[in-house]
C-alpha positions, 0 to 999 in steps of 0.5 A: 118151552120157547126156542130161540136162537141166543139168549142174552143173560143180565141186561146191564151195560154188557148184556145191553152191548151184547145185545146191540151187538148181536141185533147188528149181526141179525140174530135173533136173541133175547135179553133175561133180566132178572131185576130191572135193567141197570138193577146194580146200578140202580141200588148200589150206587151212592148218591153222589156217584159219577162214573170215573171215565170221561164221556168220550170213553163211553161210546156205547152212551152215544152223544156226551160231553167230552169231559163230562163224567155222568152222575149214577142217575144219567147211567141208568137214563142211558142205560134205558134208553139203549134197552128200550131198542133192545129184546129185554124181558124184564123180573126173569131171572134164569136159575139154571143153565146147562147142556141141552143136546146141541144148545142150551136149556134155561130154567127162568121164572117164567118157564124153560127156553132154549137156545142154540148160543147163549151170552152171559153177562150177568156181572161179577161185582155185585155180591157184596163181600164183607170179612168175617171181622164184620161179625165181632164188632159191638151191635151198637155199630152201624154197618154198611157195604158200599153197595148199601152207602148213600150218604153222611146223612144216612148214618148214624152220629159219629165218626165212621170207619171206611175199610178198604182204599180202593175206588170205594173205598177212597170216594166214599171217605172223600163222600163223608169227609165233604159232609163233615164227618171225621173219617179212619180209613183202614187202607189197603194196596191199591195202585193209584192213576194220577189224573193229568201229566204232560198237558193231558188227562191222564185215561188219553194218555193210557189209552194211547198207550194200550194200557186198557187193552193189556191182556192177562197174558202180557202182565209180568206176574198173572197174580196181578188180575186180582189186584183191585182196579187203581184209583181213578176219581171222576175229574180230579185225582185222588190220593191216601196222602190227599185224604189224610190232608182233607182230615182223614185218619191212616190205618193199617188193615183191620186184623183184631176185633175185641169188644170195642178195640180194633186192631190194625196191621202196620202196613200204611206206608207200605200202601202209601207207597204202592199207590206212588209206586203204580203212579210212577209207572204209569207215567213212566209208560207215557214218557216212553210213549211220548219219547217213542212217538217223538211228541212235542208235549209239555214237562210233567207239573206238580201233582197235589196226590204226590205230595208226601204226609206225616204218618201216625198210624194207630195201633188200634182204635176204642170205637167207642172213645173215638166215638164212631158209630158206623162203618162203610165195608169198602170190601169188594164185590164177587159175582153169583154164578151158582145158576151155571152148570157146575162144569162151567164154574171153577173151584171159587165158583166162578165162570171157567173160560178161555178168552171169553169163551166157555169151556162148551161150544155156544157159551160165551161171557162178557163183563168180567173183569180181565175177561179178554183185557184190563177194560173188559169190565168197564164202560170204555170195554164193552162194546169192543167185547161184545162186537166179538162174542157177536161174531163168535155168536154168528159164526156158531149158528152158521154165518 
């Protein structure tokens, strides 16, 4: 049985932060890595994936172009990169974790270890999460999760119906739409981020504004941290009323399967217009920035997302009559932590924390979505996240 001082589990890119972090502190750690590092990254990214942050949001990659927004591929390129600096055993997976006297015992593939601190930053948006519906459509119907997308070409002839309207969901239509599918996207709420306002990129504006640092306690209604991330594309902006133009088909959310026909509810214009809605609150939050701050910046130009479309949602859709031979589950994503000790998971099976911190001393995570803030779960958060569970890390095995 190894002893060592932390260990760091996942080695994606907040274990890999966390690892960078910790080395710069002088603690000795190591990274468990139960598939490759970036595994998720690796096989759940669609062949034209580009992250949705500008380089210059991306500090732990180092060296970008400022505008560039990388392609799944250069992630995992960098990725590797920073892991080749770090303590990554690679193919170990950690099956338990829990209590152990004054640290903490690891049940891994490759034997037990324990530490005095551990790290988990092992992901919660990479199990796949498909409705129950999925198990009543007719077995001639191809079906994929986003995890499992890559391309128009990987599926069967025929339309395709994307279900869900948030990231995925919408990129992936935009994906099917470019390879000449005809596509029905059953939308959802999702709020939208409109792309440039007032001379700038939008995301620069939010981050002057503190928009990625609003902590869960700052919302108005706490019931908002489990709203799915708005839409932002990777260099452009993206919208429902954008999609419908490109040739998209409307929905509603699927509610009803029988044999062929699907069923949908009628709530497109009322997620059309929460999308609008989330946009006309983000640029009132950079007006009042731009007022406050007494900044000479240009008035707000046209914006192709806010331009209105006729709807003429169906009710209902034959599969077979619209001839649609797949369907791309744009459904989400939760996290496997039935390896932690059940006194640190909560009733939905997910990690019990306060700030970041679990609920035992020297347990910590990283990469949870609202974990400390709106960006701990993005590229742009994690270093920040892991420079304080370091500290925390430090302080915790004495200075």
């Amino acid at each position: 049985m190894q002893a060592i001082d932390c260990a760091v589990v996942g080695a994606g890119p907040a274990g890999l932060a966390a690892s960078v972090a910790l080395a710069g502190r002088g603690v000795d750690h190591v990274v468990l890595e139960r598939d490759q590092v970036a595994g998720s990254w690796r096989s759940q990214r669609w062949d034209s994936f580009r992250l949705n942050t500008a380089g210059w949001m991306n500090t732990m990659f180092g060296d970008q172009e400022r505008y560039a927004y990388a392609p799944g591929r250069e992630v995992v390129e960098r990725l590797e990169g920073i892991a080749a600096g770090c303590p990554v055993r690679e193919g170990v997976r950690v099956t338990r974790l829990g209590p152990a006297g004054d640290g903490w015992a690891l049940a891994t593939d490759d034997g037990e270890l324990r530490a005095r601190a551990v790290v988990v930053a092992a992901g919660d948006q990479n199990v796949p999460r498909v409705p129950a519906l999925a198990g009543r459509l007719p077995g001639r119907v191809a079906q994929l999760h986003a995890a499992g997308y890559r391309s128009p070409a990987q599926l069967p002839e025929g339309a395709v119906l994307v279900v869900g309207s948030a990231q995925s969901g919408c990129q992936i239509a935009e994906d099917l739409l470019a390879g000449g599918r005809r596509v029905v996207l059953a939308t959802g709420l999702a709020g939208r981020v409109p792309f440039r306002y007032r001379g700038r990129d939008v995301l620069e504006w939010l981050i002057d504004v503190g928009f990625m640092d609003q902590r869960p306690q700052d919302l108005p209604d706490p019931a908002m941290i489990k709203a799915p991330m708005p839409i932002i594309a990777p260099g452009h902006g993206l919208s429902l009323p954008v999609l419908a133009r490109a040739g998209a088909t409307l929905a509603g959310r699927p509610v009803t399967v029988d044999g062929e026909r699907v069923g949908f509810d009628d709530s497109v214009a009322a997620n059309l217009a929460a999308g609008d809605a989330f946009a006309a609150r983000v640029r009132t939050m950079v007006d009042g920035l731009i007022q406050r701050r007494g900044l000479d910046a240009p008035p707000a130009e046209p914006d192709e997302d806010d331009r209105p479309v006729a709807l003429d949602p169906p009710a209902d859709l034959d599969l077979r009559a619209a001839d649609v031979g797949s369907v791309v589950w744009c459904t989400g994503f939760t996290g496997d932590f039935s390896w932690l000790d059940p006194d640190l998971t909560g009733p939905d099976g997910q990690p019990l924390h306060s700030d970041g911190a679990a609920p035992a001393p020297g347990l910590w995570h990283l990469g949870l979505r609202w974990l400390r803030r709106r960006g701990s779960s993005i590229l742009y958060g994690f270093p920040g996240d892991a420079a304080w569970a370091a500290g925390e890390v430090r302080a915790h095995l004495g200075g």
